[in-house]
matplotlib code that plots the C-alpha trace (Angstrom):
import matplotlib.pyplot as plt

x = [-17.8, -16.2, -14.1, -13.9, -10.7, -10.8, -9.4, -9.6, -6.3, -6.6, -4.9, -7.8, -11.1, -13.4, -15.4, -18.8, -16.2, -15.0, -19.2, -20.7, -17.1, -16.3, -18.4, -22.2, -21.1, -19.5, -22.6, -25.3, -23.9, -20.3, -21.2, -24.3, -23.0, -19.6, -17.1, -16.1, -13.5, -12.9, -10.2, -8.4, -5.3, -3.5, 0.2, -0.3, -0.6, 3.0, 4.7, 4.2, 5.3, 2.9, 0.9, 0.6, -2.3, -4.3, -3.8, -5.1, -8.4, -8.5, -8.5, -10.7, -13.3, -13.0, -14.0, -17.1, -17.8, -17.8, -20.2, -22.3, -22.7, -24.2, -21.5, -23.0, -20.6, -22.7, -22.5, -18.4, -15.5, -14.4, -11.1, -7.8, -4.6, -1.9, -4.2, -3.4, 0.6, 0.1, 0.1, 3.4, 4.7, 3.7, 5.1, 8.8, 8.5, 7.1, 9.7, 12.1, 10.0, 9.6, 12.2, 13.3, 12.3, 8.8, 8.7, 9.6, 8.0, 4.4, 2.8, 2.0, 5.1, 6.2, 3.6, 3.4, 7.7, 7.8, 5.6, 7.8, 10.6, 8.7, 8.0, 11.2, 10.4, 12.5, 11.0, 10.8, 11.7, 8.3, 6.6, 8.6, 7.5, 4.0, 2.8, 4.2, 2.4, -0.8, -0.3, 0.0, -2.6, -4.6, -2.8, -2.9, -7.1, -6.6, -8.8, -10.5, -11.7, -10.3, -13.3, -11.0, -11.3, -9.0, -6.4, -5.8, -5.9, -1.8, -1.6, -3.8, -2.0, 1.4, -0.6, -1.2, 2.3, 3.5, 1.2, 2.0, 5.5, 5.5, 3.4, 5.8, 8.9, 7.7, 5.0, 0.9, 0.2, -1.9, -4.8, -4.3, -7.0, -8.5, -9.8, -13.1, -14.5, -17.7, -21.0, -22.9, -19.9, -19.9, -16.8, -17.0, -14.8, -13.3, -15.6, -13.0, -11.1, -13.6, -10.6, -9.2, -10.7, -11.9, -9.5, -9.2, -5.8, -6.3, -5.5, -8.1, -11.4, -13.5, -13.8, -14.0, -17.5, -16.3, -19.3, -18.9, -19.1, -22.7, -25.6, -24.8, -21.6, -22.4, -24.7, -21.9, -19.6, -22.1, -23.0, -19.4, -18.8, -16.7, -18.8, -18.0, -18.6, -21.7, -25.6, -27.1, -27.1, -25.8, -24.1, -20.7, -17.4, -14.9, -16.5, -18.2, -16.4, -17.6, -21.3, -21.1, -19.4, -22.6, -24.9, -23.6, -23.1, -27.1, -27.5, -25.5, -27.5, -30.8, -30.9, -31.3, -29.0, -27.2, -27.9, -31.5, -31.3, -29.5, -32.2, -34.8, -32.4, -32.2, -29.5, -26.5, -28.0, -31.1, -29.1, -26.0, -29.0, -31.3, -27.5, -27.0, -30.0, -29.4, -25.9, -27.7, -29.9, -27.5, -25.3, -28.1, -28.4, -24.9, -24.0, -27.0, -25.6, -22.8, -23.5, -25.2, -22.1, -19.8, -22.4, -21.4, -17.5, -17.4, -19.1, -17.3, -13.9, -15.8, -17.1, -12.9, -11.7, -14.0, -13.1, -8.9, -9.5, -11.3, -9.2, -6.6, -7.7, -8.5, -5.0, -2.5, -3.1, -1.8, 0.9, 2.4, 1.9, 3.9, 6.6, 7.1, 7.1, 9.4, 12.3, 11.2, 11.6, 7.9, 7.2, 6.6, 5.2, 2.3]
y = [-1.2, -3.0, -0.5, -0.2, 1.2, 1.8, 4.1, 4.9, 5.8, 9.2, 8.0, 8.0, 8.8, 6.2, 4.0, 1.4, -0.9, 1.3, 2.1, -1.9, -3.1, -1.0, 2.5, 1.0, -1.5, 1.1, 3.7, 0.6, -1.6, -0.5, 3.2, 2.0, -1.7, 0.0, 3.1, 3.5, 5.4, 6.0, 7.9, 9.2, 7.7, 10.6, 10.2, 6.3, 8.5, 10.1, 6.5, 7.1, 9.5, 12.3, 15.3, 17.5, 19.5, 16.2, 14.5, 17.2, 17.2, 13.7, 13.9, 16.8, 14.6, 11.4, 13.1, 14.7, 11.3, 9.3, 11.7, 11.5, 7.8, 8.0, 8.1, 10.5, 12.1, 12.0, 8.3, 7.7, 9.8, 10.6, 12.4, 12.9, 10.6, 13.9, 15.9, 13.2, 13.2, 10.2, 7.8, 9.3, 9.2, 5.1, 4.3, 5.2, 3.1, 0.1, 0.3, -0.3, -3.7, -5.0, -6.6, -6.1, -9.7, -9.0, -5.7, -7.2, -9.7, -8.2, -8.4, -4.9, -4.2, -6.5, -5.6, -1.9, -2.0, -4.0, -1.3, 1.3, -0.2, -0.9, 3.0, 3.7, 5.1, 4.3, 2.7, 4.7, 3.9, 4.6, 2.6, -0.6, 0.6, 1.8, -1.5, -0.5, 3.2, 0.7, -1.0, 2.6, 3.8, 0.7, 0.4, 3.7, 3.5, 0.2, -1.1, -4.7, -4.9, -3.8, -4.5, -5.5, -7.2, -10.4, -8.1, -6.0, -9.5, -9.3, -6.3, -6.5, -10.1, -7.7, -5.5, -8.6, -9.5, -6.3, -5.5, -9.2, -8.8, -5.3, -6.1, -9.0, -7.3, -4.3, -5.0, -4.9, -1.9, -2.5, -4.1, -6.9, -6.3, -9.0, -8.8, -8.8, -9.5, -7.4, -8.9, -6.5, -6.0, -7.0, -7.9, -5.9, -6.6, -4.3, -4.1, -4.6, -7.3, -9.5, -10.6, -8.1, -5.7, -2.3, 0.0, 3.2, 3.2, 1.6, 2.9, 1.2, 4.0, 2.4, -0.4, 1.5, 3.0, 5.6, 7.4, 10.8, 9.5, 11.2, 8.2, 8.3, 7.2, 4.6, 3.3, 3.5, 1.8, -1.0, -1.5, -2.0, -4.4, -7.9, -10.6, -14.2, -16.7, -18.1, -16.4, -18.4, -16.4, -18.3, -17.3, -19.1, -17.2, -19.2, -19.9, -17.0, -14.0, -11.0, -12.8, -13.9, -9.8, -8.4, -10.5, -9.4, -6.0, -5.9, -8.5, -5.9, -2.7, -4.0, -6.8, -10.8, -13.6, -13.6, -17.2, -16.5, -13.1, -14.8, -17.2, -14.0, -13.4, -14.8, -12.3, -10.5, -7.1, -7.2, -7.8, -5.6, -2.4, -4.0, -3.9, -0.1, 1.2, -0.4, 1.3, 4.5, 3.9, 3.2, 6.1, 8.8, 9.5, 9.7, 12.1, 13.8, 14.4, 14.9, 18.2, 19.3, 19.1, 21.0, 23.5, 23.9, 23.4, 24.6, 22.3, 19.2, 21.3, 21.0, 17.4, 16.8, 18.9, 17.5, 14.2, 15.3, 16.2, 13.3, 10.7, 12.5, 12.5, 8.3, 7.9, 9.7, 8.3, 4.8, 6.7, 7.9, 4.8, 3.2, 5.5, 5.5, 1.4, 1.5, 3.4, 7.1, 10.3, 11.6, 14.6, 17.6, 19.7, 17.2]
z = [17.1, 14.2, 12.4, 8.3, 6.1, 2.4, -0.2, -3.8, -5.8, -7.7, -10.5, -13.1, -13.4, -11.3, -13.3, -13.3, -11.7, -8.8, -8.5, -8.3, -7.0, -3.9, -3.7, -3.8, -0.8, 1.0, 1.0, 0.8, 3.8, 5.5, 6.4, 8.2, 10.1, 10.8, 12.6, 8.6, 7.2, 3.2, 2.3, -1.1, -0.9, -3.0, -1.5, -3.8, -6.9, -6.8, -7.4, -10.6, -13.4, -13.1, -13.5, -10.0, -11.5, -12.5, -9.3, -7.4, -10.3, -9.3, -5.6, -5.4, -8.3, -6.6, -3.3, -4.7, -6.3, -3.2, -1.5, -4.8, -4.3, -0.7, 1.9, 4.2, 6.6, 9.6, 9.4, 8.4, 7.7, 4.3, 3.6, 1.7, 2.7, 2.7, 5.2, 7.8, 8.8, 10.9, 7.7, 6.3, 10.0, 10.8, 6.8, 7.7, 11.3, 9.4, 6.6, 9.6, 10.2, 6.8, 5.0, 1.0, 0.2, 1.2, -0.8, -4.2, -3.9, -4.1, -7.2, -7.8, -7.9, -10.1, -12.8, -12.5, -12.6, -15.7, -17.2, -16.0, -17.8, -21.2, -21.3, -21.2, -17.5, -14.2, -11.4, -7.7, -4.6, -3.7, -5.8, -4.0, -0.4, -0.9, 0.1, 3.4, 3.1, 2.5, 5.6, 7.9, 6.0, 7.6, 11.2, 12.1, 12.9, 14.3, 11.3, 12.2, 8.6, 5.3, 2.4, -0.9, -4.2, -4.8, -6.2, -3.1, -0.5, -0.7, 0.6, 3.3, 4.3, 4.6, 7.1, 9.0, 8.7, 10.0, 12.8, 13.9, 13.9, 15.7, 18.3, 18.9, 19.0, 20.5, 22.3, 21.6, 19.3, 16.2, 15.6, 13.1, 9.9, 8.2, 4.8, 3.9, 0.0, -0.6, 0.5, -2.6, -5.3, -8.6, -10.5, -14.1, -16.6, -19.5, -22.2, -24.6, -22.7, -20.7, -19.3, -17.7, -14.7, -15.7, -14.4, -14.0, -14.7, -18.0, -21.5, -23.1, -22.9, -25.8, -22.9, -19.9, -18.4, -16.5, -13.7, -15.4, -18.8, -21.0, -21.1, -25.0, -24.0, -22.1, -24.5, -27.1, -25.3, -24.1, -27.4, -28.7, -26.4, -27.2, -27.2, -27.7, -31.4, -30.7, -30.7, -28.1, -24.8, -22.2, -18.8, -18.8, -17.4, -18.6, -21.7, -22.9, -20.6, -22.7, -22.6, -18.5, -18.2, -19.8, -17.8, -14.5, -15.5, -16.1, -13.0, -10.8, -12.4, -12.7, -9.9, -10.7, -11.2, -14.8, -15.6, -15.2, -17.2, -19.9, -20.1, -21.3, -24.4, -27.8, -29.2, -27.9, -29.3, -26.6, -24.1, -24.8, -25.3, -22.0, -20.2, -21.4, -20.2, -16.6, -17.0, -17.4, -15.0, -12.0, -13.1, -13.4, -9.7, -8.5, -12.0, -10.7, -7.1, -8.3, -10.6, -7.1, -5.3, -7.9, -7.4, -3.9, -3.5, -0.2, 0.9, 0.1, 1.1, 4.4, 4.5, 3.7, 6.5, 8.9, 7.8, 8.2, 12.1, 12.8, 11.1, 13.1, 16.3, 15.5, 13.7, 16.5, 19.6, 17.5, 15.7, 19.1, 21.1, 18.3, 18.7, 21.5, 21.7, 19.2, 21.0, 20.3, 23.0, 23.0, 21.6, 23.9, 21.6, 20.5]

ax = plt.figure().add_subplot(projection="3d")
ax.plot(x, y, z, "-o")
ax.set_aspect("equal")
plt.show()
């Protein structure tokens, strides 16, 4: 059976982009076609200055959120990065395989180093080999597929890259991932910056619809949104990108294609209040869930440990194999 990796970041709360980009494909279509495993990747969120207490809130939210959205753990395996040693174990082995040049010169890394600098920050080491972290994370379940937006491709390509060059060197040990773009996603935009991808990362709330966030909230922010000169409604990205972000925000939420929806519109405030309500709509199950599963705690405590032992028992058989092909006495007490 074909077998699925992804991973959300705990470095913000998850928004109506992580939902229609990433989480609605993965409980709608991956969990169901595929051996899938979705994991917080919480060992990514310490490249970066901050707060232990919050990434822990994080972690244990965007768990709870993920079960919220319909993975079911009887059908994939949903768990937290740090309870599995075997992805901090591969990372060091493939840092001995990939080379400084192709580190810097990931795009990531670039970007999010630059903003280091401008807040008057320094940069980690880890934030320059977490691509490589990226790349165990993937390798170590012998992933065939690795579901990711256009932002993520280049660091899937240096999984490639490095499973390629170890089974060369070393001999056969990894099974090399291909990408895959979404086959349900939708691409949302910030609502303040049509431009730009809403992030959860982002400082820019007023334009960011985050799951969690009250339906008057959403509404509010829908409302507000940037919108282009103009008052005919017409579905063009490049032209119009807060009108084409609306549309297939609404297209996404409430189902159709956004040039035909724009053609039921003859202002931008039916549509921006027709696009809320969708919003609203798609969000109130999974808040819904989700205030169940607060309720009970233990039981998403469990789902996660279950989820540990089994991505173990899938991870370590690789991990060792590698070690060992890669000149390292077994372990006797494993």
């Amino acid at each position: 059976m074909t077998r699925v990796f992804s991973g959300v970041k705990p470095t913000g709360h998850l928004t109506l982009g992580n939902y229609l980009g990433a989480m609605r494909q993965w409980a709608a279509v991956d969990q169901h076609r595929a051996e899938a495993l979705f994991c917080i990747v919480d060992l990514h969120a310490l490249t970066v200055d901050h707060d232990p207490a919050r990434v822990r809130r994080l972690s244990r939210q965007a768990a709870t959120l993920l079960l919220a959205a319909g993975l079911d753990p009887r059908l994939c395996t949903v768990f937290v990065q740090s309870h599995v040693d075997e992805h901090a174990r591969l990372s060091y082995l493939l840092e001995c395989v990939a080379t400084d040049g192709e580190m810097r010169r990931m795009i990531q890394y670039k970007e999010k180093a630059v903003r280091e600098q401008r807040r008057g920050g320094s940069v980690r080491l880890s934030l320059l080999t977490y691509p490589v972290l990226m790349a165990a994370d993937i390798l170590a379940y012998r992933t065939d597929e690795v579901p990711v937006g256009d932002d993520q491709a280049q660091h899937v390509e240096l999984s490639r890259d490095l499973a390629v060059r170890f089974n060369q060197r070393y001999g056969h040990t990894f099974t090399v991932p291909r990408a895959t773009l979404p086959t349900v996603a939708a691409r949302v935009m910030n609502l303040q910056d049509p431009t730009a991808k809403m992030g959860k990362s982002d400082d820019t709330g007023p334009g960011i619809v985050y799951l969690l966030d009250d339906p008057d909230v959403v509404r509010k922010k829908v409302m507000r949104a940037v919108t282009d000169s103009g008052h005919d409604v017409v579905y063009d990205r490049a032209a119009r990108p807060g009108l084409a972000n609306l549309l297939e925000i609404l297209a996404a939420c409430a189902g159709g294609e956004p040039a035909e929806l724009a053609g039921g519109y003859d202002s931008y405030g039916a549509l921006k209040k027709d696009t809320a309500e969708a919003v609203v709509e798609a969000l109130r199950p999974v808040q819904e869930r989700h205030r169940a599963l607060c309720a009970d705690p233990g039981y998403v405590e469990e789902v996660l440990r279950d989820g540990a032992e089994r991505a173990r028992a899938m991870a370590r058989p690789t991990v060792d194999a590698a070690y060992g092909a890669i000149g390292l006495l077994p372990n006797a007490a494993r």
